[in-house]
N, C-alpha and C positions, 0 to 999 in steps of 0.2 A: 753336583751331588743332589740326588733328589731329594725332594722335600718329607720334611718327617711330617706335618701336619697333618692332620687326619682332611680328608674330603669329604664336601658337606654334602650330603643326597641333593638328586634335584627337587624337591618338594620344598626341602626346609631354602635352596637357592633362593629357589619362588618365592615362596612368604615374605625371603625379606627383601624383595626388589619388589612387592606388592608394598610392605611396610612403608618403604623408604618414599614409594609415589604417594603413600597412604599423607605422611608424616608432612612431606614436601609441597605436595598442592595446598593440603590445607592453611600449611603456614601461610602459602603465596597469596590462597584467596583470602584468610585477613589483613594482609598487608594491602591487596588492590583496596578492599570495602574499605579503607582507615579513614577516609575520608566521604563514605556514602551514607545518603540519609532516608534511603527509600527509591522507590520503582521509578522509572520515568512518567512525566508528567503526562500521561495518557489514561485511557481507560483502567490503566493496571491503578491505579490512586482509589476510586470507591468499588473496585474487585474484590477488595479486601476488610469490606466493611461487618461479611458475618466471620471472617475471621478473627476479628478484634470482639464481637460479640459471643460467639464461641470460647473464648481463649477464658472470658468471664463467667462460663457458664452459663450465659443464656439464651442458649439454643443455637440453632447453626441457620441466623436469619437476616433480614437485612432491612432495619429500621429506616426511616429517613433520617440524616445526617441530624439538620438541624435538631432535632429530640434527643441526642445522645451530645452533649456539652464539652467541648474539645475534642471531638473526635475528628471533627472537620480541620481543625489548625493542622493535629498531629499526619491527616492522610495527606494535606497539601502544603506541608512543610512552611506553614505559615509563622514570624516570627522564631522563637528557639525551638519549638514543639518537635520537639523531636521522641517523646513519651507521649503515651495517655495513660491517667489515674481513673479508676473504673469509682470512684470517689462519687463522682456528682454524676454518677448515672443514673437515672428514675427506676424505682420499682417498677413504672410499667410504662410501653411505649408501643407505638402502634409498630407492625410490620406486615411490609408489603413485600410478598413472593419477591424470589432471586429474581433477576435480570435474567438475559438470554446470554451473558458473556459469564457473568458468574456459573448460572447451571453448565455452561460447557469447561468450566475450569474448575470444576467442584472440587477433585483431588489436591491441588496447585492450594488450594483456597484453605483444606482442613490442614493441609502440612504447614501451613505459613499457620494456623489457629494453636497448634499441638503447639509450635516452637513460642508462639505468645504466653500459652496455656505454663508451660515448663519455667519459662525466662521472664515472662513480662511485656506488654505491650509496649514496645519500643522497637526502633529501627537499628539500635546497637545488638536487640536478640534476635532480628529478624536477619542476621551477619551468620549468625551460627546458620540458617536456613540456606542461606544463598551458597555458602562456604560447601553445606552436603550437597547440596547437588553440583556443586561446580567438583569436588573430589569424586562424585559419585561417577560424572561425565569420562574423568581421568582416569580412572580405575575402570571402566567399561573399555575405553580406546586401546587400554594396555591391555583387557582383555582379547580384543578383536586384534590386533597385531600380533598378539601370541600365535593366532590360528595358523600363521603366515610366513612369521620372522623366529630368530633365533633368540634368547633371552636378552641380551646386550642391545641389540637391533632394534627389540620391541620398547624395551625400557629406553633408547633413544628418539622413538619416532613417539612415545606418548609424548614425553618430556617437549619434544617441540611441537606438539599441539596442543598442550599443552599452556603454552607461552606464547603460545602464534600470537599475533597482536589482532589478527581476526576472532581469536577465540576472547580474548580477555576484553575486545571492546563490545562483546554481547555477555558478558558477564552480568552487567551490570542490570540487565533488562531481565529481571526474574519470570518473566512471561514466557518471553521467544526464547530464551536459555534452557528452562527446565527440559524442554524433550531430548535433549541430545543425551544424558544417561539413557531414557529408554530407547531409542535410535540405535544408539550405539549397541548397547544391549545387545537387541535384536539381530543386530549387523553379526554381533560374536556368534551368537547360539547358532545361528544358519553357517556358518562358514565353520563350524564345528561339523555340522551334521556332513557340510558340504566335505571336507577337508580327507574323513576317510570313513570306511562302515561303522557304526555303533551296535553293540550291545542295542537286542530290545530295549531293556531296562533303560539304559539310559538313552534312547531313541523318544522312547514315551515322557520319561522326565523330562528331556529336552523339548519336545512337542509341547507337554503343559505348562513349563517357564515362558515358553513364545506367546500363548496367550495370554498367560496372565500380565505380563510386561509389558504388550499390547493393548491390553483390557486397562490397565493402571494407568499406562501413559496418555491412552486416552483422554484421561480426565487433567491432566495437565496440559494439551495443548491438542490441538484440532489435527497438527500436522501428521498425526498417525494414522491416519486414515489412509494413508497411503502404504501404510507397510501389509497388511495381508493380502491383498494378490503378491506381494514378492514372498512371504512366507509361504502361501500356499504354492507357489512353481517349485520354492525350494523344496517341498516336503514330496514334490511327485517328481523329482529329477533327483535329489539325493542319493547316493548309494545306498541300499539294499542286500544283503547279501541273502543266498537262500531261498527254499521254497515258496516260503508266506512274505515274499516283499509286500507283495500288492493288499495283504490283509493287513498287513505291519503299515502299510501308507495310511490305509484307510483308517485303521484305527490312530495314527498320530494327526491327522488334519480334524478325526472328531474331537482328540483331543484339544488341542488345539483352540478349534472353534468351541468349543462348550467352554473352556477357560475362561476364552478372551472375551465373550458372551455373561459371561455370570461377573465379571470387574470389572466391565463397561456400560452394562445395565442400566446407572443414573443416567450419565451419556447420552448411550443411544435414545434413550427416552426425552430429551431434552432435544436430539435433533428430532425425533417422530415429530415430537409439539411444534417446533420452531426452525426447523432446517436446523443444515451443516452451517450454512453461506458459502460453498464450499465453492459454487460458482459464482456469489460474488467474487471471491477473494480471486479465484481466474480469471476473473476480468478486470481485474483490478491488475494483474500480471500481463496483459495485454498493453500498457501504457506506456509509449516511445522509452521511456526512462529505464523499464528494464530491459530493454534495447538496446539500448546504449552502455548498460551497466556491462553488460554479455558481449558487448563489440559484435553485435549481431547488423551487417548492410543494412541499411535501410533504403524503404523503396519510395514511390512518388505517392503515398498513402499513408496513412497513420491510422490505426484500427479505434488506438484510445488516445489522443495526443497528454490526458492529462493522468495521472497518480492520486485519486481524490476519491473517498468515499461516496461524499453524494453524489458527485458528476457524473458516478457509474450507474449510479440507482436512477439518475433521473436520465443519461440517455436506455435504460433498460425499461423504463417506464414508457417515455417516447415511443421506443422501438415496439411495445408492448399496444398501444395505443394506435400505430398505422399501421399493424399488421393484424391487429384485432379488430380494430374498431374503433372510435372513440367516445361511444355511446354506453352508460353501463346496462342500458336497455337491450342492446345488440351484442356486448361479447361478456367472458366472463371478467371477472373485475382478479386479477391473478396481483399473490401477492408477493414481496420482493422478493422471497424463495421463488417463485414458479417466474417472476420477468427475467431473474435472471440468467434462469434454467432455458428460456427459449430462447434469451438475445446471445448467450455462450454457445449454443448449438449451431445459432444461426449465423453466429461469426466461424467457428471452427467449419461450417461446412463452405462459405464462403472462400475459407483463406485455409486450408487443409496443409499446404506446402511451407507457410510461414510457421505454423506448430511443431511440424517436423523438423525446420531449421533451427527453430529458438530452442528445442529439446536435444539436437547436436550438439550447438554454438554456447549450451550450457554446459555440456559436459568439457567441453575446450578449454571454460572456464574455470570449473572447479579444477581440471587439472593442472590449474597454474594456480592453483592453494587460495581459493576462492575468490578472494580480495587483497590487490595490495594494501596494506594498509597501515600505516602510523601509529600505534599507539601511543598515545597523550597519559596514562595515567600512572600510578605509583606502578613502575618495574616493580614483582618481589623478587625477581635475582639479576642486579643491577649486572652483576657479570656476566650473563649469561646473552643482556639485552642485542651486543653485538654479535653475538653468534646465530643466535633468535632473527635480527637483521638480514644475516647470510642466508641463512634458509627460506625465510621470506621472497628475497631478492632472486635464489636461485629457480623458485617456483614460478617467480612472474617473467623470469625468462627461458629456462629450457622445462620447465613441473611436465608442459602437456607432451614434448618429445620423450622425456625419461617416464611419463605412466603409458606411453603407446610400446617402448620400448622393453620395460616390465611387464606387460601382457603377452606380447609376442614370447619371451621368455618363458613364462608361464605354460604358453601354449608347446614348448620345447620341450617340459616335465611332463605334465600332464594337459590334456586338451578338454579334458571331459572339466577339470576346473577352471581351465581360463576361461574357458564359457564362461561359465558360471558364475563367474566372479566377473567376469567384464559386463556379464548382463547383469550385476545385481550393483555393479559403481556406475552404467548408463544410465539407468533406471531410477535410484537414488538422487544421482545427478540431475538428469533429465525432470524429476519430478519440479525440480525449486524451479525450474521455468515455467511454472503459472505463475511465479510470481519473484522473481528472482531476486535476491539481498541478500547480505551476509549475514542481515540476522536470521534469513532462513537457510541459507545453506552449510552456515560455519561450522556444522558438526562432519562434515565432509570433508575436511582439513584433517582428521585422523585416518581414514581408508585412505586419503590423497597421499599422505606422509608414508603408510605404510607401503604404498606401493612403490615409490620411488626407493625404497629402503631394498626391496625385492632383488636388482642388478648387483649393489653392494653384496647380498647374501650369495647370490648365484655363483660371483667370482670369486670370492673367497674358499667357496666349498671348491669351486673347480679347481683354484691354484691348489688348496689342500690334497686333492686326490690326484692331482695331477692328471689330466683327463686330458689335456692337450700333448701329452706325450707320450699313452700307455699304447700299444699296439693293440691295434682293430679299431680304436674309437672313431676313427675316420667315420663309419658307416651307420654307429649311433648317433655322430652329429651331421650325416647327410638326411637321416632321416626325420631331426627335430626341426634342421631345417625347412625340411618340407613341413612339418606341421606350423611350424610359425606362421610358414609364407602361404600356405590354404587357409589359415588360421586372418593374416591380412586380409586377402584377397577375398574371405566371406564376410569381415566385418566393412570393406568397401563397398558390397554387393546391397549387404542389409543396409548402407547409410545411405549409399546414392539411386539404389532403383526405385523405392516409395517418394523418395524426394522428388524425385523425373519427374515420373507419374503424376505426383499429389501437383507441380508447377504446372502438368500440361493443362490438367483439369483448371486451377487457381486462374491461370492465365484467359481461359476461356471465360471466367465468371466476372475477372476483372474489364474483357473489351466492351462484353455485354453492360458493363458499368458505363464505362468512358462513353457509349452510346449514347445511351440513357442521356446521363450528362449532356452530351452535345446538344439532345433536343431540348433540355429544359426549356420553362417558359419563365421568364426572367422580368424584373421592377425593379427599375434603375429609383437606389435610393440618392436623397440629397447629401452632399456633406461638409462639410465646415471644417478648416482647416487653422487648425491650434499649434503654439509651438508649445513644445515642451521640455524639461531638460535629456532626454532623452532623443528628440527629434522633432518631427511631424506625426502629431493625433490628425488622423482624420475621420472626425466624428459624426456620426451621424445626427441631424439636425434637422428638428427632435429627438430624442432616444427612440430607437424602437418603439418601445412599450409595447413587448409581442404580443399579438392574438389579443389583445385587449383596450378597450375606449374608457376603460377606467381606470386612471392610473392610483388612484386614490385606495382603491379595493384590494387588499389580499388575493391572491391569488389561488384558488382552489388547486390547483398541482401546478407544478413545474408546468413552463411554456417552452416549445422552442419552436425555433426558424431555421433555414438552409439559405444560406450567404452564399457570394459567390464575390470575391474580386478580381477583376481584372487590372493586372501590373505589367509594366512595362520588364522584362526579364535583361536580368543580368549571368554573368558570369565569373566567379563564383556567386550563387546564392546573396541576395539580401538578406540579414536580419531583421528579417518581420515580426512584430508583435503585434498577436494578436490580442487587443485591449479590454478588458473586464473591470468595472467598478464593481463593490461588494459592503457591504456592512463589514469593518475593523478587518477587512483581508478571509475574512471564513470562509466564502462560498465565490472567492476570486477564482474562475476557471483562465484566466487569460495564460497566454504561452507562444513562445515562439513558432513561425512554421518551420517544419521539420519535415514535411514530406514535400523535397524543392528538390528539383534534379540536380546533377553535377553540374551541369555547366548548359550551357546555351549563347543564343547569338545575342550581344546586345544589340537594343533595339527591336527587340521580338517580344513577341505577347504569350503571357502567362495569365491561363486563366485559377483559381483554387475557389475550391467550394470549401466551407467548413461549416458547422452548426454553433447556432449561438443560442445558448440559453436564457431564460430570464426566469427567477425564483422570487416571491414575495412572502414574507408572512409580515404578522403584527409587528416582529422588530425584525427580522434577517431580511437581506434584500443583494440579487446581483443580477447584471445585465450587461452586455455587450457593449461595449464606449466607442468604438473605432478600431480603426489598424495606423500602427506606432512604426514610424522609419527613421531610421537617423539621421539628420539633416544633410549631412553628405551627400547623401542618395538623391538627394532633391524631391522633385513629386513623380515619382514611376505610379502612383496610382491613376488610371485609367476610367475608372470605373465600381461602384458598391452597389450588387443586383442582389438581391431579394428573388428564391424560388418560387414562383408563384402555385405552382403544383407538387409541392414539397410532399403532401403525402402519398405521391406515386413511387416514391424511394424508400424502401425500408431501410438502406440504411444511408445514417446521414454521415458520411466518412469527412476526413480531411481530404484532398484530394487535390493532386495539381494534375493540371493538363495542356502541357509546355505543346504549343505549335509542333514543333518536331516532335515526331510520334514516336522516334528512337531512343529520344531521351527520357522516354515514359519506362517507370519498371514495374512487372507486375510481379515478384518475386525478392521477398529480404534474403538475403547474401549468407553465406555460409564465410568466417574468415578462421583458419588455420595456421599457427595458431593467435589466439588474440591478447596480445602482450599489452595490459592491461596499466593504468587503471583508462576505466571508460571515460569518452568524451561528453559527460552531462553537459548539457546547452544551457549556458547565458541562466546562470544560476538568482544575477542580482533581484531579479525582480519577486523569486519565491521566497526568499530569503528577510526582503520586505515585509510580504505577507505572512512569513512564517511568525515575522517579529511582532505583526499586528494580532496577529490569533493569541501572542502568548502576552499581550498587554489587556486582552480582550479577558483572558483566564483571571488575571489581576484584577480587571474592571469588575468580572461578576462577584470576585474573592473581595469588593471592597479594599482594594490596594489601590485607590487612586493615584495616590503619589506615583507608586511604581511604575504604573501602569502610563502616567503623562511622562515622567521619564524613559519607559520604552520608546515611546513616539517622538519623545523632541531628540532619539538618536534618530532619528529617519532624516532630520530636518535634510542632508545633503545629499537623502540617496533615493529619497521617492521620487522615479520620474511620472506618474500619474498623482496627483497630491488631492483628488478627490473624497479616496480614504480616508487618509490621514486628515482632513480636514471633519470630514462626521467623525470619527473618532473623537478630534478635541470637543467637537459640541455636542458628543453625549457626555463628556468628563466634564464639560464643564455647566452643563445641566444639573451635575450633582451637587454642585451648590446654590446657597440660597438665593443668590443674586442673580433674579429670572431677569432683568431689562440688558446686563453687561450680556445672560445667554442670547437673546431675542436680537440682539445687538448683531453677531456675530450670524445667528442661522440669518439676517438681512443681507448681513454681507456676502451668504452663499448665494441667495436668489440672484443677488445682483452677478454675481460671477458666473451662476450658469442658470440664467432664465430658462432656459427651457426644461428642468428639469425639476422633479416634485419631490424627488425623497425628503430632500432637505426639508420642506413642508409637512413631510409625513412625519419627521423627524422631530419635529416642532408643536405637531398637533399632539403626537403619544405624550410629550411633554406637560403641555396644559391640561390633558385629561387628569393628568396624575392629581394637577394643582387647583386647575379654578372650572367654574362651570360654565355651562354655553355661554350666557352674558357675561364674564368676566374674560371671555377669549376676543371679544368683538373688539375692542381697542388695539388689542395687539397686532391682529391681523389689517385693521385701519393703518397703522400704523409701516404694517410691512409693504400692503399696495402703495404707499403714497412716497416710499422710500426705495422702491425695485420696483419701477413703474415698468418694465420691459419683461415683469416674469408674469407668467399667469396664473400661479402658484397661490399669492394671496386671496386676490380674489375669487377662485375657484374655495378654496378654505372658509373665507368668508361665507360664502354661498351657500356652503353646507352648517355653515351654523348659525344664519340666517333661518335655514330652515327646520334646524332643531327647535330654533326655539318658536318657529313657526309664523315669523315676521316674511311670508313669502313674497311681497311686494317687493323688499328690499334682497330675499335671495336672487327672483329675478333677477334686477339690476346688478348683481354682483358677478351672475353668470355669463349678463351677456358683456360688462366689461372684459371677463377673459376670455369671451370670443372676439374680442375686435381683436387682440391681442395673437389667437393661436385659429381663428378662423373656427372650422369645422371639424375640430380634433376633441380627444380625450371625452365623447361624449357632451359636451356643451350644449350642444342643440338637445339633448334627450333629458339635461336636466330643466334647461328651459319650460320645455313642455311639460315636465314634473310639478313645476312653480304654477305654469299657468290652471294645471289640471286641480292643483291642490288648494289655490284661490277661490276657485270655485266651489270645491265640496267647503270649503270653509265656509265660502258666503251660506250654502244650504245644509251647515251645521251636520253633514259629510266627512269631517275632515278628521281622518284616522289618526295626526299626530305623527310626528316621531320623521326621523328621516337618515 
């Protein structure tokens, strides 16, 4: 009997499968925040410092923290602070210009101000903020799956991207989350225009929604910058109907651009002043780790081996420095926008075939739903979590044959849109390989979803019409066939003939390398051999102390060297560590090698070059310690050489160069597909250091407590305990009991004479507390107690001659030359003492030292 009920148009359908995503996410995203108390402890913490000022009306600025009274507790969740009361804020308070991360996040920055301004400056109203863009995200995906899918199909594939546990474990990061509404956005408006002809009218509407959504999102996150070259192909490939396409193009791309132009404006004006970083951050995507994240081969070379802010800046500085000059006399003094801009160009032209691979080997990626991955936090639809699971699960094992699958179908309906669409999810895809994470690609787990959803549609409409049965179909599907299988066979041509190409070239520039290499001219360093719980240190003895006889002095930039060791080769690969001490783990570059062939003869020799750094200021400090093996291995070290001609190499790679020249590769792998999750390497040692950075946050925040509780967790897992040892003796500097600290910096000297931080460590110390004569005891006290270090006496010497007793600096200097001979300068201060004697006697004597 059919039904009497009346049937609901499709519009009002719509509305309410829009309501019900409307009603549903939201609920979900207060249930995830129920337990959140603000951004992650990163940059994103004092991003938000004119929004909390704004929210009060006083201007849209950015005071220094300390002048504004709780505002510091409330952005580092210090204590309950979880509000700030605009109560005890001052009438008036100095402010200095936005930062360069706030002008680039300015939108991100007012929206989070408006929702303070409405609610109150707390992190319970900063819920309501997080909550609209994370619905906002939801309702955009449901959008772009419409373009696509059928209503049921679209309301299922948001729903599970909903809930992906990739999406919800970037929830929480109000930074790197915000772009995916306008991402998404964008993704919808194009695959509209793309999907069939429009109406002028709405041809041009849709043109100026694209820029202005691009111009907006801009201001929320940097990542946009990549969406107008794909707008702009969309809007000259588009269907057209009619005479005046090509005037209908032109005037939708000016629209367009004058949009996107007038609501990115602060923006673009913020990179004019200060750059994107845009080539930082691609070099920063260069670093083994998101290699590994992408199951991309790796080869006998690592371009970045580390994931580190400064380590990029200072080898782009380096690289900036042998290839210009080192003189600011002789080149131009380029600043981190332009070093980075030359050491990116210089690595992509270098390594041309590995960009092309890591821009496949990413899209292979996303199409197995970006990341496997676990969510740990409050499910809001506990029932749902096992099914969420399935989907997960089915992506990381067949996502990338069912999105290849899906395209080639596509290509069966229409060709002119699987293009289109396959180039606009390559591209997308493809792009998060500068820098590849889930927090930057997770918004790709909605196009990823909808396209697996595509077969399910296909076969349903087919079983409905019956198309495998009707007479004649035979010859409409011999000929979709064919366009699938042209449709294949041109997306194989486009992946693998630039690839050839881009290898034959890459390959050429790498043997030219390995040449290079073989002649180096080479200084065999000394080394000393430590056990530790990790294995064998074998350290270099003395430290380095690159490019400089002063070890005492700051260091005006970054230093660095080109190492080489020579190991005895196994098969499989040894876990090498390569060893880095650092002030509290911050500026730790150490890491395993990763660019080791598969296999080889044991008993055969492997040589690797790699660069070591050395950084000083007044308190940060790190340097090169040795290479770390596990005791099992025994001693395969052969040999620690020192480039002597290091700046004939621009660039200073990791680099192995196994005997067998077979085993050498000059090309990272393409793997098809890569069933995930990636093999990150021998995580414990970052994990260390990640721990010291965040006791380090404590230490400046006056969390003592916390902060020696972070550390006395290390007590059984730090296998270099150098850190962790300056660590406790700057905690334990902060109290008043200097003889129990002076106590303990003796016991460092004695533990590693040959080494000065700890002395540097000790002297920032007394400067705080007592004056040149009230330091001379102390450092009496340290020579006569760590007779083997040279450290005190060297100390001595210099505050000997502050206070201008140079008789007795002498004698202090050339104690720590019996001790380290002709190093760290000693003979130069000597002749300083003798030089300064004399203008003293003929009342010459300038003072000060």
């Amino acid at each position: 009997m059919p039904s009497t009920l009346p049937k609901m148009p499709p519009p009002v359908r719509e509305c309410l499968v829009v309501a019900l995503l409307l009603v549903a996410s939201a609920h979900a995203g207060f249930v995830m925040l129920r337990d959140w108390h603000g951004p992650a402890l990163t940059l994103t913490n004092e991003l938000y410092v004119p929004a909390a000022l704004f929210a009060q009306g006083r201007g849209f600025v950015n005071p220094p923290l300390d002048e504004l009274p709780g505002l510091r507790e409330f952005l580092y969740w210090q204590g309950d602070a979880t509000a700030w009361s605009p109560e005890s804020l001052p009438e008036t308070f100095s402010s200095t210009e936005l930062d360069t991360y706030q002008r680039y996040h300015r939108y991100l920055i007012y929206g989070m101000g408006f929702t303070w301004r409405l609610l109150g400056v707390s992190w319970d109203a900063a819920k309501y903020y997080v909550v609209f863009l994370y619905v906002a995200s939801v309702l955009a995906a449901y959008a772009l799956l419409r373009t696509g899918l059928n209503r049921p199909l679209a309301f299922a594939g948001t729903l599970a991207f909903a809930l992906s546990p990739t999406v919800l474990d970037v929830v929480y990061n109000v930074r790197d989350f915000s772009k995916a509404p306008f991402i998404l956005a964008l993704l919808a408006l194009m695959m509209y225009l793309v999907r069939a002809p429009r109406s002028r009218k709405h041809w041009l509407i849709a043109c100026v929604a694209l820029g202005i959504v691009t111009g907006i999102g801009l201001g929320f996150r940097r990542d946009l910058l990549v969406c107008p070259p794909a707008v702009l192909a969309v809007l000259l490939f588009a269907p057209r109907p009619g005479g005046r396409a090509l005037l209908e193009r032109g005037a939708g791309i000016l629209c367009f651009v004058l949009a996107g132009l007038v609501f990115s404006a602060p923006i673009l004006e913020s990179f004019r002043e200060r750059g994107s970083l845009v080539y930082h951050d691609a070099l920063m995507g260069t670093a083994t780790e998101h290699d590994e994240r992408i199951g991309l081969g790796l080869a006998t070379y690592e371009k970045s081996p580390l994931k580190h802010d400064l380590y990029i800046s200072i080898t782009a500085d380096l690289y900036a420095e042998r290839v210009l000059g080192p003189n600011a006399e002789s080149r131009p003094n380029p600043s981190l926008v332009e070093q980075s801009r030359l050491y990116f160009w210089s690595v992509l032209k270098m390594f041309p075939a590995d960009f092309i691979a890591r821009a496949w080997q990413t899209v292979f990626r996303v199409a197995e739903g970006v990341e496997y991955a676990e969510y740990q936090g409050i499910h809001p639809f506990p029932l749902l979590h096992g099914p969420g699971a399935l989907v997960e699960a089915f992506a990381y094992r067949w996502g990338a044959y069912t999105l290849l699958f899906a395209l080639l179908l596509l290509a069966c309906i229409d060709m002119r849109i699987a293009i289109i669409s396959t180039a606009l999810y390559a591209y997308f895809s493809g792009i998060t390989s500068l820098q590849y994470e889930a927090r930057h690609a997770f918004h790709m787990v909605a196009p990823t979803y909808g396209l697996y959803l595509i077969p399910l549609q296909f076969g349903v409409a087919a079983w409905r019409k019956r198309v495998w049965t009707v007479d004649g179909r035979g010859a409409v599907l011999r000929r979709s066939s064919m366009r699938a299988g042209a449709c294949f066979v041109l997306l194989i041509i486009l992946v693998g003939a630039p690839l050839q190409a881009a290898r034959a070239y890459q390959r050429g520039n790498l043997l030219q390398y390995e040449r290079q290499l073989e002649q180096a001219a080479l200084e065999r360093i000394e080394l000393r051999e430590l056990d530790t719980s990790y294995g064998k240190l074998f350290r270099p003895e003395p430290p380095l102390l690159i490019g400089s006889d002063l070890p005492f002095e700051p260091y005006r930039r970054p230093l660095g060297e080109f190492l080489m060791v020579e190991l005895e080769a196994y098969a499989p690969p040894m876990p090498i560590y390569i060893a880095y001490e650092s002030s509290w783990g911050r500026h730790n570059y150490g890491g395993f090698m990763r660019a080791l062939p598969a296999g080889g003869e044991p008993g055969g020799t492997l040589r690797y070059f790699f660069p070591a750094i050395e950084y000083r200021d007044d308190r940060d400090w790190s340097r090169f310690s040795g290479i770390a093996i596990p005791a099992e291995y025994g001693n395969p070290v052969r040999g620690l050489y020192r480039v002597t001609n290091k700046n004939d190499f621009a660039f200073h790679l990791n680099f192995a160069l196994p005997e067998n020249e077979e085993a050498r590769v000059h090309a990272q792998r393409l793997r098809f597909p890569w069933n995930g999750p990636a093999p990150l390497s021998y995580w414990t040692f970052d994990d260390v250091h990640r721990g010291l950075m965040m006791a380090w946050t404590d230490f400046l925040l006056g969390n003592y407590d916390k902060a020696r509780a972070q550390i006395d967790a290390f007590d059984n897992a730090v296998y270099f305990p150098f850190e962790v040892f300056h660590a406790r003796l700057d905690l334990l500097g902060t109290e008043d009991d200097f003889g129990q600290y002076m106590a303990m910096a003796i016991e460092g000297m004695q533990r590693w004479p040959m080494d000065f931080s700890v002395a540097m460590s000790v002297n920032h110390a007394m400067m705080a507390r007592f004056g040149l004569d009230e330091r001379v005891p102390y450092w009496q006290q340290a020579e006569a107690e760590a007779p083997d270090s040279a450290a005190p006496p060297m100390m001595l010497g210099f505050t000997f001659a502050g206070l201008r007793r140079y008789e007795e600096a002498e004698k202090a200097f050339r104690r720590a030359k019996a001790i380290v001979g002709d190093k760290f300068g000693v003979d130069k201060h000597i002749a300083q003492m003798q030089m300064r004697k004399q203008q003293a006697a003929t009342g010459q004597d300038p003072g000060g030292y």
